[in-house]
N, CA, C and O atoms as a GROMACS GRO file, in nm:
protein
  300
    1UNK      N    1  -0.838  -1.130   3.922
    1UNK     CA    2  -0.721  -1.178   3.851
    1UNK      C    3  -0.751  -1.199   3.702
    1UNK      O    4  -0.655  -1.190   3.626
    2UNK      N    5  -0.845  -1.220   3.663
    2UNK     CA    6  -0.905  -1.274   3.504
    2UNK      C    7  -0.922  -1.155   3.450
    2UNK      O    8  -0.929  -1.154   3.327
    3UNK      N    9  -0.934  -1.030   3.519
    3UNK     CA   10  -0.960  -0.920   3.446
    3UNK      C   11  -0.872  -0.830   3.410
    3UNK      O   12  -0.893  -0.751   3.318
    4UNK      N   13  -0.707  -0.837   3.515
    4UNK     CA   14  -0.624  -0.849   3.509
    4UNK      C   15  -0.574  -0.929   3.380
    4UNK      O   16  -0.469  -0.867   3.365
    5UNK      N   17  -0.574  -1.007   3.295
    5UNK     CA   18  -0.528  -1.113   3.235
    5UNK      C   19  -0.551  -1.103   3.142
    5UNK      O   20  -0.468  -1.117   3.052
    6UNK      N   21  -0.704  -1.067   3.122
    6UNK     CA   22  -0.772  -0.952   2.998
    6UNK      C   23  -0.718  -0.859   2.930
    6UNK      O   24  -0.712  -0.840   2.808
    7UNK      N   25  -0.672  -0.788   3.039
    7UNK     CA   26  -0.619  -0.605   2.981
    7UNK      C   27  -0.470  -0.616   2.967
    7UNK      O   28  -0.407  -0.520   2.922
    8UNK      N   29  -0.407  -0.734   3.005
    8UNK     CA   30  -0.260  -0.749   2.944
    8UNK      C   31  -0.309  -0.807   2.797
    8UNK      O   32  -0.251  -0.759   2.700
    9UNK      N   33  -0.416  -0.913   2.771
    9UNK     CA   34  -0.414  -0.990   2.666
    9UNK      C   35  -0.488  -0.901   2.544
    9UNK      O   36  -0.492  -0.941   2.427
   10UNK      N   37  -0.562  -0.741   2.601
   10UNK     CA   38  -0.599  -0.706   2.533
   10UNK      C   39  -0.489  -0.585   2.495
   10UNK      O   40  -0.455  -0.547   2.383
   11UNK      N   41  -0.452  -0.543   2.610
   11UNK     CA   42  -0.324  -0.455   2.574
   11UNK      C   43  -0.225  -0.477   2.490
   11UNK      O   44  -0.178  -0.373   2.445
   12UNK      N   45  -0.163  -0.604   2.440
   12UNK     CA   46  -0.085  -0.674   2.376
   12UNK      C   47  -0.159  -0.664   2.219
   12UNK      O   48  -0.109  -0.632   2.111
   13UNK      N   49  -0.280  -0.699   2.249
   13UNK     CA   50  -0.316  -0.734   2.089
   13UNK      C   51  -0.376  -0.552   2.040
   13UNK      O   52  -0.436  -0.536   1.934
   14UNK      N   53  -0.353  -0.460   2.113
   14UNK     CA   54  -0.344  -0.377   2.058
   14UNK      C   55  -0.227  -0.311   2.038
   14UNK      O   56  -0.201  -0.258   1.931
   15UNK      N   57  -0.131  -0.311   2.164
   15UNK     CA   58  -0.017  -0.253   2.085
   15UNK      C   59   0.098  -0.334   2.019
   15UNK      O   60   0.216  -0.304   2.001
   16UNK      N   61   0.035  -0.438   1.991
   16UNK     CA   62   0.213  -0.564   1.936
   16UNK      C   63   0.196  -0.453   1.772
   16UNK      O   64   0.283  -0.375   1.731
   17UNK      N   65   0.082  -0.476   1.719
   17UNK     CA   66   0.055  -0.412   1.587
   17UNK      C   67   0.115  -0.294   1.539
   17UNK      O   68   0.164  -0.284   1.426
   18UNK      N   69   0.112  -0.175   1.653
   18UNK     CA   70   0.180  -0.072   1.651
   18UNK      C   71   0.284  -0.052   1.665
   18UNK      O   72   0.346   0.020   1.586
   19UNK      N   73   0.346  -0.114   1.780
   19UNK     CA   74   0.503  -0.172   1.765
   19UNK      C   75   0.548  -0.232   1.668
   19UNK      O   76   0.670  -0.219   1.670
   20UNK      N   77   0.512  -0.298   1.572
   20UNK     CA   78   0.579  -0.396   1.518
   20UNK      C   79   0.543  -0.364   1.358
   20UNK      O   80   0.559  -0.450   1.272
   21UNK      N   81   0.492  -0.228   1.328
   21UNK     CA   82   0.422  -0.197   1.231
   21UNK      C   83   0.468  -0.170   1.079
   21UNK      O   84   0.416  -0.178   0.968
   22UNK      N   85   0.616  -0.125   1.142
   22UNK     CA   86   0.752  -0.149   1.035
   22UNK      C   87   0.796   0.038   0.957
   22UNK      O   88   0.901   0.070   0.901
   23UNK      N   89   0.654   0.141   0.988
   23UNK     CA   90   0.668   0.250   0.937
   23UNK      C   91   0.865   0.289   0.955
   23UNK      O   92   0.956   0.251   1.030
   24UNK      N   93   0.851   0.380   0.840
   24UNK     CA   94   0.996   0.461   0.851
   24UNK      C   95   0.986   0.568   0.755
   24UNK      O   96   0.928   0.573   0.647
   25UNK      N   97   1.064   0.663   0.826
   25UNK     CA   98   1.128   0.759   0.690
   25UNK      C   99   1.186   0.759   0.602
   25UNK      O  100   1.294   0.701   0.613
   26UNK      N  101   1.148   0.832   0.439
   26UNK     CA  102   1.219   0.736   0.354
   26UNK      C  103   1.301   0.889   0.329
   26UNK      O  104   1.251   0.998   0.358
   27UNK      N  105   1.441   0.871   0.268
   27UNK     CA  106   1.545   0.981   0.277
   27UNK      C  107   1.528   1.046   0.126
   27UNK      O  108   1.524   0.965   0.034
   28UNK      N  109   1.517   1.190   0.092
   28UNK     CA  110   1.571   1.190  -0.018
   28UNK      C  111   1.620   1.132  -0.116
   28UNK      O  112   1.572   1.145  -0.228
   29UNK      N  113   1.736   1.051  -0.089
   29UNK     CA  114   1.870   1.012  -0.198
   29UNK      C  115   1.770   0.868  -0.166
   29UNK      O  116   1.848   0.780  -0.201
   30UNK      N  117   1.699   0.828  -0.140
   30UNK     CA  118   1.645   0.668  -0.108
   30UNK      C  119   1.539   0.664  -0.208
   30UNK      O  120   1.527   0.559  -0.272
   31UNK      N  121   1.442   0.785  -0.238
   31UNK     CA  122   1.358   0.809  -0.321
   31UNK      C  123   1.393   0.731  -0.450
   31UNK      O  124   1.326   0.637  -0.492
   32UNK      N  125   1.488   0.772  -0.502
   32UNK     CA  126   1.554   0.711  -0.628
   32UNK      C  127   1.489   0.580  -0.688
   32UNK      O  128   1.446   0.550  -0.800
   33UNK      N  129   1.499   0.518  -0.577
   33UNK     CA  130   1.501   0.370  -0.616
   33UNK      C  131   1.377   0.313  -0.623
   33UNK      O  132   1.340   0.210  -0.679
   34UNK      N  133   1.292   0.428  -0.532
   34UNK     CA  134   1.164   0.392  -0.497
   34UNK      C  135   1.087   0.409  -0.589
   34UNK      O  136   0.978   0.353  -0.583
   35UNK      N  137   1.122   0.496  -0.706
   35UNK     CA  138   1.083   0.543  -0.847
   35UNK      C  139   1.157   0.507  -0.956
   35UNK      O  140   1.151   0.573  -1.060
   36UNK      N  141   1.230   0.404  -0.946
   36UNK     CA  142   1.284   0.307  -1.040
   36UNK      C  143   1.133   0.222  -1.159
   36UNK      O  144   1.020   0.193  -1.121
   37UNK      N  145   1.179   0.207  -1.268
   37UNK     CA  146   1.040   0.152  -1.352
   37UNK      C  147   1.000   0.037  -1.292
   37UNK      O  148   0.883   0.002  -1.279
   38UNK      N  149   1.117  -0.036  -1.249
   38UNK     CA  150   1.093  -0.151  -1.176
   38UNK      C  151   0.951  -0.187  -1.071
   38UNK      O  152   0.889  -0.289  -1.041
   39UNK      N  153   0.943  -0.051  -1.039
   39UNK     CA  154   0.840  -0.078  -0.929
   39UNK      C  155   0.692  -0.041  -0.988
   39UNK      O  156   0.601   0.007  -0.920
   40UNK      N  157   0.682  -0.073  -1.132
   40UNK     CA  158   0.572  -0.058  -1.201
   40UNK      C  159   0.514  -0.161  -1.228
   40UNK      O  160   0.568  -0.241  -1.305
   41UNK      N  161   0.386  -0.190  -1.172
   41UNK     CA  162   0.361  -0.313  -1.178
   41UNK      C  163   0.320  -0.396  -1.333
   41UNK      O  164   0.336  -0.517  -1.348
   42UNK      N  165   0.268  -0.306  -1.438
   42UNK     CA  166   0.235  -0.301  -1.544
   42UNK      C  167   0.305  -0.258  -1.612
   42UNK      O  168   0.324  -0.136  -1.612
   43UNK      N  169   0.378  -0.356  -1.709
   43UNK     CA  170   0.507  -0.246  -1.813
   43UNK      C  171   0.443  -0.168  -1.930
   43UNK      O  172   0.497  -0.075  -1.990
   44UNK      N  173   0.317  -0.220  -1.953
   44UNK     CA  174   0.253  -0.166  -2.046
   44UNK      C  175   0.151  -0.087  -2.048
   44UNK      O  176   0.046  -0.152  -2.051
   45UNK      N  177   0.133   0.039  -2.049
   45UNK     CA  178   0.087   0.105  -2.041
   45UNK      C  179  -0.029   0.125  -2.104
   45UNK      O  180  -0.119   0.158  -2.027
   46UNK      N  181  -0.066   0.114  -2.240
   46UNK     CA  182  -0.136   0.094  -2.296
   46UNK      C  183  -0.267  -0.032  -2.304
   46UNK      O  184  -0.389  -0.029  -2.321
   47UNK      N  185  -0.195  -0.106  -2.288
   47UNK     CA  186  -0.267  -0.263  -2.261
   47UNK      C  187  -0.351  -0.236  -2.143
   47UNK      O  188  -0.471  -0.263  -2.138
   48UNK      N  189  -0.284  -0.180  -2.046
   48UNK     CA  190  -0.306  -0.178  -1.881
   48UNK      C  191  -0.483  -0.068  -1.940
   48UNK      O  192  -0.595  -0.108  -1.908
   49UNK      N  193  -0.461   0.059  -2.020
   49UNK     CA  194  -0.580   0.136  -2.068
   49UNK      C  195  -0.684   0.090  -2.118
   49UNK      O  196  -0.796   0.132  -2.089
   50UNK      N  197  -0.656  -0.026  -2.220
   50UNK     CA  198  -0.740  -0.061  -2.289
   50UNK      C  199  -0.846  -0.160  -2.167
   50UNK      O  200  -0.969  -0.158  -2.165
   51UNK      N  201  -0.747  -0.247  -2.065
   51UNK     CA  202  -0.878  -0.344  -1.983
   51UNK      C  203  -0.872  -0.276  -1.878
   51UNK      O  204  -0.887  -0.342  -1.775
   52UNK      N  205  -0.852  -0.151  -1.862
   52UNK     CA  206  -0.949  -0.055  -1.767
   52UNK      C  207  -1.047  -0.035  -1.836
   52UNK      O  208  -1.162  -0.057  -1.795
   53UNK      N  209  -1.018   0.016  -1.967
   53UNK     CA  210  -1.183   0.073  -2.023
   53UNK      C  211  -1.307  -0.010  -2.074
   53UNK      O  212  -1.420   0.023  -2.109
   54UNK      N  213  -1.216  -0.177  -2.060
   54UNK     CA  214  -1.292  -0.310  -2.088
   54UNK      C  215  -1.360  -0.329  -1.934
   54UNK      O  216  -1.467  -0.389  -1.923
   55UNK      N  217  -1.305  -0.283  -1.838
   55UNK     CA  218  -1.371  -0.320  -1.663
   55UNK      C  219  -1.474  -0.207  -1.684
   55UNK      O  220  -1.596  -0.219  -1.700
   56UNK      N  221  -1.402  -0.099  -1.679
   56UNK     CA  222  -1.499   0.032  -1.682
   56UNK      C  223  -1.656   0.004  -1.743
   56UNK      O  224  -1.762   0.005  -1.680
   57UNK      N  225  -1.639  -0.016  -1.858
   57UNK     CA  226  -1.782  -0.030  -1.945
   57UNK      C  227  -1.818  -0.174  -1.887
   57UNK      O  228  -1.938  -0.178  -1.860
   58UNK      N  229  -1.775  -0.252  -1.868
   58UNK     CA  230  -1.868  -0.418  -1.796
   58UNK      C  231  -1.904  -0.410  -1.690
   58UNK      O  232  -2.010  -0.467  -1.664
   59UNK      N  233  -1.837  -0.340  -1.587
   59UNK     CA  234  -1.896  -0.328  -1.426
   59UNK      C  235  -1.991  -0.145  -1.417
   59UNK      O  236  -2.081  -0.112  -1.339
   60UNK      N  237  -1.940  -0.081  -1.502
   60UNK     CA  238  -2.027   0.041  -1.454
   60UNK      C  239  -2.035   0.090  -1.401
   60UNK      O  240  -2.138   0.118  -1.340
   61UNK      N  241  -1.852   0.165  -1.376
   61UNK     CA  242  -1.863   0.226  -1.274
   61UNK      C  243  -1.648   0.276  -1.348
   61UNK      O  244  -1.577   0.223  -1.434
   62UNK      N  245  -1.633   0.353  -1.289
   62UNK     CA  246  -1.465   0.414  -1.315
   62UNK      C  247  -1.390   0.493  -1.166
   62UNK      O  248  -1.435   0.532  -1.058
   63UNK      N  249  -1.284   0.491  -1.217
   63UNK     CA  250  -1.213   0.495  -1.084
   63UNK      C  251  -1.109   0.415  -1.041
   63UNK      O  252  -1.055   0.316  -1.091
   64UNK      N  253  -1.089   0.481  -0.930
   64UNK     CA  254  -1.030   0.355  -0.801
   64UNK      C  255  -0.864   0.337  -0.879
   64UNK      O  256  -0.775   0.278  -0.818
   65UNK      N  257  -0.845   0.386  -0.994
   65UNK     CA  258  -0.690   0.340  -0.988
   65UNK      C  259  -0.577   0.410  -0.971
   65UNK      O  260  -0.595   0.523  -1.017
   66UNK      N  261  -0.450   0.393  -0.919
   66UNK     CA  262  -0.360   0.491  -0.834
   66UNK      C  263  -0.282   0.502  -0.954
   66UNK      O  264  -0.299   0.453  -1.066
   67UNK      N  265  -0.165   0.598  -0.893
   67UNK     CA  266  -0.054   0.625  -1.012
   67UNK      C  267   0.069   0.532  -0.939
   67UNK      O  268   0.075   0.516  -0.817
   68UNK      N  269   0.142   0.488  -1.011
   68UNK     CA  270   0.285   0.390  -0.906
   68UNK      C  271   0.391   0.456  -0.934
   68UNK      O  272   0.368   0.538  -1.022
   69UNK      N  273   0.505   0.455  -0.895
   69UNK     CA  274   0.619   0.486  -0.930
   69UNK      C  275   0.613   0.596  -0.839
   69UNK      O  276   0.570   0.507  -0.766
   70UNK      N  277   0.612   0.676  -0.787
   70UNK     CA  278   0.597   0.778  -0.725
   70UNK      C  279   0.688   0.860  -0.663
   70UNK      O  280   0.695   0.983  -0.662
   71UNK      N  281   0.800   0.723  -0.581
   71UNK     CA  282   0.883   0.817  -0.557
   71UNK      C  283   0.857   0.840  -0.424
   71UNK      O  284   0.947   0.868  -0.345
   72UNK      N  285   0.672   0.823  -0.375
   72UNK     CA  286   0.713   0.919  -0.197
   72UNK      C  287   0.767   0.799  -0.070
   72UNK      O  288   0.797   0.836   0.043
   73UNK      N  289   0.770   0.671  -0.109
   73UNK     CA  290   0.801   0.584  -0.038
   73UNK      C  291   0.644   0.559   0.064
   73UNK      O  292   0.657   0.555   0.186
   74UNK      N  293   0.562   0.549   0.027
   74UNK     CA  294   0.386   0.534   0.048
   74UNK      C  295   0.408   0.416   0.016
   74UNK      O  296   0.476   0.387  -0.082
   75UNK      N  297   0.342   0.306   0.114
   75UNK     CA  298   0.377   0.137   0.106
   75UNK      C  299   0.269   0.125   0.192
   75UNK      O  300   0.235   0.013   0.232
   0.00000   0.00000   0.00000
């Protein structure tokens, strides 16, 4: 019975996650909004360059940063 009790309690905590995970398709005409400036986290572009290249040269190392606005509905 306990092992039983297990594989529901383990079954659950693997699929509640997947169920409940929220994915969707995002539509064409929905794109729009998703590439609004709004969803830029940095309005400044420039500023945002300059303390990348202030991280870049202090930690020693470059990279790692994405482009936003995009448009593909990627969340």
């Amino acid at each position: 019975m306990k092992t039983v009790y297990r594989s529901i309690v383990l079954l659950l905590l693997i699929g509640a996650p997947a169920l409940f995970s929220g994915c969707t398709r995002v539509q064409p005409w929905e794109r729009e909004s998703l590439a609004d400036p709004i969803m830029i986290f940095d309005a400044n572009p420039i500023e945002k360059g300059i303390e990348e290249h202030h991280l870049d040269y202090r930690e020693g190392s470059a990279g790692g940063t994405g482009a936003q606005s995009g448009g593909c509905g990627c969340g």
